[in-house]
C-alpha positions in Angstrom: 1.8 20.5 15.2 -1.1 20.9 13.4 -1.1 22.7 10.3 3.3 22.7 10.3 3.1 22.1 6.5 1.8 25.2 5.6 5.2 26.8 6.2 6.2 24.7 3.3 3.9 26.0 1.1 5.1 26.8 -2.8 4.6 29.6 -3.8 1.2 29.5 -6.5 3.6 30.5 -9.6 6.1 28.2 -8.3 7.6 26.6 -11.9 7.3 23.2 -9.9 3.3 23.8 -9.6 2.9 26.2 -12.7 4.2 23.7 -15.3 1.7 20.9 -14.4 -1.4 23.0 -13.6 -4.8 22.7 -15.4 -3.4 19.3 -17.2 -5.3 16.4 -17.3 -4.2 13.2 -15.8 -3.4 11.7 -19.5 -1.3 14.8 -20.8 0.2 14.9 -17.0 1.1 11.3 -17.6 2.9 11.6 -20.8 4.9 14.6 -19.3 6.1 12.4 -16.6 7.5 10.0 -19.5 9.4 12.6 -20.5 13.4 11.2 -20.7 15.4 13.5 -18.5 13.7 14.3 -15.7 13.0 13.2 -12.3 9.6 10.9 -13.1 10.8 9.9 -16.9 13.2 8.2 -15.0 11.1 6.6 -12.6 9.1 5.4 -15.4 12.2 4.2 -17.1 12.9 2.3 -13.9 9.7 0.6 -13.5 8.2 -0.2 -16.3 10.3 -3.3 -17.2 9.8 -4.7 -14.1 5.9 -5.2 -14.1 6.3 -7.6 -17.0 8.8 -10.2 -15.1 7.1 -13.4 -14.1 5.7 -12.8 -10.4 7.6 -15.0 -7.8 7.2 -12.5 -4.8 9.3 -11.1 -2.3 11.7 -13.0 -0.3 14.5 -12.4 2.1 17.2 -14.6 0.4 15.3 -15.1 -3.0 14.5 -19.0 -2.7 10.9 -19.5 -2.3 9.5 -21.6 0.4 6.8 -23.8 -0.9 3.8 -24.9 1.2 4.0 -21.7 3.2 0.5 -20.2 1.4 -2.0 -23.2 1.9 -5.4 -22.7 0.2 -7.2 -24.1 2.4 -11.5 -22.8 3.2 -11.8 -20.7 5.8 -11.6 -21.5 9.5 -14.8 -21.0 11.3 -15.1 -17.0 12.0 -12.2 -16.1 9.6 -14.5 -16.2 6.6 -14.1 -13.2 4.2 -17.1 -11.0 3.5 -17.4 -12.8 0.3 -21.4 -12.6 -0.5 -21.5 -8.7 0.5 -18.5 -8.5 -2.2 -19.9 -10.6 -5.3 -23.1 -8.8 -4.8 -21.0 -5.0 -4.7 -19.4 -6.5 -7.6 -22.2 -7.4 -10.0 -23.6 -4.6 -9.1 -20.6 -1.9 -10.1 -21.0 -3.8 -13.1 -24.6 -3.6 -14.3 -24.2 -0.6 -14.1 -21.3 0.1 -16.6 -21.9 -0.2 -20.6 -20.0 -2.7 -22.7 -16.9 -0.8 -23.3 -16.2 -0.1 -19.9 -17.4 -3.2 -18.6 -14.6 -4.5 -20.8 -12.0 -1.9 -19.5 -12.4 -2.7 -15.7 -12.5 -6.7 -16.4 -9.2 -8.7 -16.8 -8.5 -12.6 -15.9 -7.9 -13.1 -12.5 -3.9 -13.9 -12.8 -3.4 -11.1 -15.0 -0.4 -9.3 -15.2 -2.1 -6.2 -14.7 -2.3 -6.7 -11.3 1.1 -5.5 -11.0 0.9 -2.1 -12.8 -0.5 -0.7 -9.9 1.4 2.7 -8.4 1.6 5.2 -5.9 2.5 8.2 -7.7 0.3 11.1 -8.4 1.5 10.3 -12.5 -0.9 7.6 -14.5 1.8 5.5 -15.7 -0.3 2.6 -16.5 -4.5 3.3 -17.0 -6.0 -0.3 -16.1 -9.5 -0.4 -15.3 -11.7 2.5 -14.8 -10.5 6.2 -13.6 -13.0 6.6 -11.5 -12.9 11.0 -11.6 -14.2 10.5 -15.5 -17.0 7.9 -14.4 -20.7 9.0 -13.7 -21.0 9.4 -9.9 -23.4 6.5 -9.2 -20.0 4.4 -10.6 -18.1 6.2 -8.0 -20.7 5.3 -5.7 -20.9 1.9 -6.6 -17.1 1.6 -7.0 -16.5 2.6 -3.5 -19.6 0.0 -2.1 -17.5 -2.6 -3.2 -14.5 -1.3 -1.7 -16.4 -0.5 1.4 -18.0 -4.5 1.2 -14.3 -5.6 1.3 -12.7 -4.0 4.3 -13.2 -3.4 7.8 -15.5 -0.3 8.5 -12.2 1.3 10.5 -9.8 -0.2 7.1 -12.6 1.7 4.5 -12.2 4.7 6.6 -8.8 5.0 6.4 -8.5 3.9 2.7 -11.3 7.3 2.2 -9.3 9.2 4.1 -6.2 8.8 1.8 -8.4 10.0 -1.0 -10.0 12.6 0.8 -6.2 13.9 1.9 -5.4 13.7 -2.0 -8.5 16.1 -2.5 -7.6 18.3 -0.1 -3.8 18.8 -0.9 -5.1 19.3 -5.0 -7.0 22.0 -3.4 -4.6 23.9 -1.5 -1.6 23.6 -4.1 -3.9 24.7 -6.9 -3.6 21.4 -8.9 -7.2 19.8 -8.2 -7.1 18.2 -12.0 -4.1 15.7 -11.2 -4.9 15.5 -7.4 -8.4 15.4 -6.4 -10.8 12.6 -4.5 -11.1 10.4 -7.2 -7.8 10.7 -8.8 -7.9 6.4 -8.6 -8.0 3.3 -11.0 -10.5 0.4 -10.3 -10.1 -2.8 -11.8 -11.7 -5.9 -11.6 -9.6 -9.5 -11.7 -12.0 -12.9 -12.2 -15.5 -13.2 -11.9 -17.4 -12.5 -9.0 -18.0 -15.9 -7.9 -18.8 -17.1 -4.0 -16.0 -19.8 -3.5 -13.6 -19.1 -7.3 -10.9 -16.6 -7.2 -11.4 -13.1 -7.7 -10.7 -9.5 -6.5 -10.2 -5.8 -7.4 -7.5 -3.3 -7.3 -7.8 0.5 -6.3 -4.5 2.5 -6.9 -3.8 6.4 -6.9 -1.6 8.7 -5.3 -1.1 7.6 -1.4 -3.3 4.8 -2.0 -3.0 1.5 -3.7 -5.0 -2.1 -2.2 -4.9 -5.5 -4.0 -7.6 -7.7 -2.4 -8.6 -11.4 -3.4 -11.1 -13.6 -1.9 -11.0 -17.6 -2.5 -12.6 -20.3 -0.9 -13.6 -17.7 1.8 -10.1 -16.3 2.2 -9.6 -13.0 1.2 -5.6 -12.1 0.9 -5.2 -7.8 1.3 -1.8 -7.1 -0.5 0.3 -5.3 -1.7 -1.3 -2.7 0.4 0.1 1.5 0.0 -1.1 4.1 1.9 0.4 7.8 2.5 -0.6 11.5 3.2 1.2 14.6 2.4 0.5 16.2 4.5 -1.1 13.9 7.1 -4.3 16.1 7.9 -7.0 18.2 6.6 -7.3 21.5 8.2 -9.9 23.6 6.0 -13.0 22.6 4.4 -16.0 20.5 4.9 -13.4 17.5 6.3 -11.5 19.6 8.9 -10.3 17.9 11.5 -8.9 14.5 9.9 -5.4 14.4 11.1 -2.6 12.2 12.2 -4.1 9.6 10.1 -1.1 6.9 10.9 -0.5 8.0 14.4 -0.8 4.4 15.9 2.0 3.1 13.2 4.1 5.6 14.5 3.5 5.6 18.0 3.7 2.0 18.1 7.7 2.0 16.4 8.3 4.6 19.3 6.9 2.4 22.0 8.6 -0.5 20.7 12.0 0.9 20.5 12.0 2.6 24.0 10.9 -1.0 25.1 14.5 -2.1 23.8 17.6 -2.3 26.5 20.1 0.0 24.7 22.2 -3.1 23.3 18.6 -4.2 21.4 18.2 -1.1 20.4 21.4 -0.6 19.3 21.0 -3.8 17.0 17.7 -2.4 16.0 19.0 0.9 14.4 20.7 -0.1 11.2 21.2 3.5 10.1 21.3 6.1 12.4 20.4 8.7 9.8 17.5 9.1 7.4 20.3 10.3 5.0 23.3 8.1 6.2 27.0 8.0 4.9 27.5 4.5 6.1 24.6 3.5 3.2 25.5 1.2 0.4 24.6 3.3 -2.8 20.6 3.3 -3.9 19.8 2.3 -0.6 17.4 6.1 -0.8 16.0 5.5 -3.9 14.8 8.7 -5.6 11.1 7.8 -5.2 11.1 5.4 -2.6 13.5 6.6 -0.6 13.8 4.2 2.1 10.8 1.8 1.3 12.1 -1.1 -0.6 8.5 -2.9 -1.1 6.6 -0.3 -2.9 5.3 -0.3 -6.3 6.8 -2.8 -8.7 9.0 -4.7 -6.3 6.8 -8.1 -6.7 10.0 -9.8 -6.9 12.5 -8.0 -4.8 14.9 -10.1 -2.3 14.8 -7.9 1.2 17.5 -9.7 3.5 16.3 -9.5 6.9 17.9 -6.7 9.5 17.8 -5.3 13.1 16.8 -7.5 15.7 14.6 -11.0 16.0 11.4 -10.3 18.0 11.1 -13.4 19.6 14.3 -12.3 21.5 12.9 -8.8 22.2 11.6 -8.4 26.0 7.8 -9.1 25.9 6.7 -5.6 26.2 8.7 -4.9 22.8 7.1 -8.4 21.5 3.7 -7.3 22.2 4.2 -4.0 20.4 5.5 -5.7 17.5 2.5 -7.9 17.0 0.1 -4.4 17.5 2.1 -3.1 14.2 1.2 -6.0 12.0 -2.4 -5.5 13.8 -2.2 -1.8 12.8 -1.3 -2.5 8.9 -4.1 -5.8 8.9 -6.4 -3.1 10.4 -8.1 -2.6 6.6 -8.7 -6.5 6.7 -12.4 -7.7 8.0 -12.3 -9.2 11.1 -12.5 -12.5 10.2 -9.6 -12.3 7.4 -7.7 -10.2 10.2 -8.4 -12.5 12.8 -6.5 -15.5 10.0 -3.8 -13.1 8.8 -2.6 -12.3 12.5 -2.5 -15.9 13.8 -0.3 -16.3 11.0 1.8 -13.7 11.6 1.9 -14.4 15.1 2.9 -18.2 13.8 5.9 -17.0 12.3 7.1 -15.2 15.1 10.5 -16.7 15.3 11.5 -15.8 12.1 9.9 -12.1 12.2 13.1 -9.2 12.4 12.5 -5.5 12.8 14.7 -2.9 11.9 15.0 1.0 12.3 16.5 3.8 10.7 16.6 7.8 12.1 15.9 9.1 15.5 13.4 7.1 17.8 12.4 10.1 20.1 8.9 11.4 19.6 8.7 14.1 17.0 11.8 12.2 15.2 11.7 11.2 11.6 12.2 8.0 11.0 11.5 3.8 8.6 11.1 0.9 10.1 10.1 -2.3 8.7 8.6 -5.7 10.2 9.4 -8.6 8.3 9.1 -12.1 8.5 8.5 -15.2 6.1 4.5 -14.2 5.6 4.3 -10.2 6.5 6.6 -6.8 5.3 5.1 -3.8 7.0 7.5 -0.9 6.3 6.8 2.9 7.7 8.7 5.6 6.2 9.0 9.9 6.4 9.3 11.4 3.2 10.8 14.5 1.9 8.5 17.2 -0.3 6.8 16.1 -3.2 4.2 19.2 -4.1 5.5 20.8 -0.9 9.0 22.2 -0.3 11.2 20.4 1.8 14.2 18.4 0.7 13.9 16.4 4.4 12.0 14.4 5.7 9.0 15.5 7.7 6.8 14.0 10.2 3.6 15.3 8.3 4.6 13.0 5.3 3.9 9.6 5.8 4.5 6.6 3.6 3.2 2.4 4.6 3.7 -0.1 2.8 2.3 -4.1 3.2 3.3 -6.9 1.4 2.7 -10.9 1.9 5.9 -12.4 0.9 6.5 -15.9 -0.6 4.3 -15.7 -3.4 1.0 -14.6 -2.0 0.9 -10.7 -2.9 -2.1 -10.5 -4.8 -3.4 -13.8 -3.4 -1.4 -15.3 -6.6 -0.1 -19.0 -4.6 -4.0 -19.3 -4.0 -4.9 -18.6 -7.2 -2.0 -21.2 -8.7 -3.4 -23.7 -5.7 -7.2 -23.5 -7.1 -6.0 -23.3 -11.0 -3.4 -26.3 -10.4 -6.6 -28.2 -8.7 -9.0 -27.7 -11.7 -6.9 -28.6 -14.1 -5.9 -32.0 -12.5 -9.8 -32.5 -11.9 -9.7 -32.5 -8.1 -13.1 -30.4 -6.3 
């Protein structure tokens, strides 16, 4: 129902709100380091993890080799690679010598992996793009807007523009506002040589890479609390992951009870039967997010190559949903993949399946994890999950988050000499 999460409004002196308004992002981010409390120990949490040696996800934690081929582009699959370097260079003529220096890093970087979905800065790589000069903003975004699909750059806006608009109506426009993002820049703009950028914020995080013509879109993070604007110059934007979630619906109600049965491995968002930390405190059901580069996800539910094909066909328009931010030609080469792996690909389900339920689900197989999940409150107040707040996550296991098995593949070849 539209406009439902404005009877979970705090009230404006609510401690929860009052504590943190009018601080910057920095002094917001050392208060959320703070030992003790709910995001110090988040932080506590993550930060080791970023430094670990990336391997990837897997489902058993043995990676399979040769499953990430850099090979050029197939004819019509190309990336938008020339639009890109040209975006690029120009974000960065336009950006003095210090912060030039700030946005650039090597192309296998570790930073790559400090990206996070929080509202909190725990790490501040690359540019914050609220302090930068709007023509940077501007010229930020074109490159953004060179990479994806025209439907993929709307969405990715409309994550920020939500952002803006909940800052606005919970009175805390300084940590959550429009450009409340990092940008950073990984290699050198270069037509065939590995490079990318990185955009994370609250709700919205993309990794993107482009070698040889490929471009590789992962990890990929996208949420809204709450999932629409209803005030202001962008009223109107609403149900902004509607075909995700109508799609899990469809496929589940496709399913002969036993199917579905297998399908549901928690019948609760909340369930008894859960091993303990399976609803992690900032996750909660997602296990793919943020820092999780190298986390071993065991396959569950039910193999959707043995689904009926109506449930088949709704499982392949998920994976198209999620590569929906993807240019058509990368999209085109990500979904024959997917659809290559077919046999091995599982999906799962947790919570009701009945429209208006709350509800994860995750699609996983050997080169895709596409996970949907309904949070509880976060700057509104609910302590259950709602269908206005929306979580996605995307990941490429095996190695290739981040494009990193084709950037190994091209840095293994130049070092041996080989074109």
């Amino acid at each position: 129902m539209p406009g439902e999460y404005r009877r979970h409004l705090f009230p404006h002196d609510h401690p929860r709100l009052a504590e943190i308004r009018g601080l910057d992002p920095y002094a917001y981010g050392e208060l959320a380091r703070k030992p003790g409390t709910f995001t110090g120990g988040l932080v506590a949490n993550w930060t080791p993890l970023y430094k670990n040696d990336f391997r990837g996800v897997t489902e058993n934690g043995v990676l399979r080799e040769g499953l990430h081929p850099l090979t050029p582009a197939e004819p019509g699959e190309e990336a938008p690679v020339e639009a890109m370097t040209a975006a690029a260079r120009d974000l960065l003529a336009a950006l003095d010598d210090e912060s030039r220096a700030r946005l650039t890093h090597p192309v296998d970087a570790v930073e790559w992996q400090t990206w996070a979905n929080p509202e909190f800065l725990q790490f501040d790589t690359g540019l914050r793009l609220e302090l930068q000069p709007e023509p940077v903003r501007e010229k930020a975004l074109a490159l953004v807007r060179a990479s994806l699909s025209p439907e993929g750059y709307e969405l990715t806006r409309a994550m920020m523009l939500i952002n803006g608009f909940l800052g606005e109506v919970v009175g805390l426009e300084t940590i959550l506002n429009e450009f409340s993002y990092n940008l950073a820049l990984y290699g050198t703009p270069d037509l065939r040589a590995p490079w990318g950028w990185q955009l994370y914020g609250h709700h919205c995080a993309l990794n993107c890479l482009v070698v040889e013509g490929r471009m590789a879109l992962s990890p990929v993070f996208l949420g809204a609390e709450p999932d629409e604007i209803d005030a202001g110059p962008h009223a109107g934007l609403r149900d902004v992951f509607a075909d995700r979630v109508e799609l899990g619906l469809r496929l589940m109600a496709a399913l002969p009870a036993e199917q579905r049965r297998q399908a549901v491995v928690y019948e609760r968002m909340v369930d008894p039967a859960m091993p303990e930390g399976r609803v992690d405190p900032g996750d909660e059901r997602h296990l793919a997010g943020a820092f999780q580069d190298n986390r071993v996800i065991p396959v569950e539910g039910v193999r959707v190559a043995d689904l009926p094909a109506e449930a088949r066909e709704h499982a392949l328009a998920i994976a198209a949903t999620f590569a929906g931010l993807l240019p058509e030609g990368p999209r085109a080469a990500r979904l024959r993949e997917v659809a290559a792996h077919l046999e091995e690909t599982w999906f799962c389900w947790i919570g009701g399946h009945r429209p208006g339920d709350v509800f994860y689900y995750r699609l996983q197989s050997p080169v895709i994890v596409a996970e949907l999940d309904h949070h509880c409150g976060v700057f509104l107040d609910y302590d259950t999950p709602k269908p206005f707040h929306v979580h996605t996550v995307l990941r490429t296991p095996h190695g290739n988050d981040y494009g990193r098995a084709w950037v190994r593949q091209w840095q293994a070849r130049w070092q041996t000499g080989a074109p």
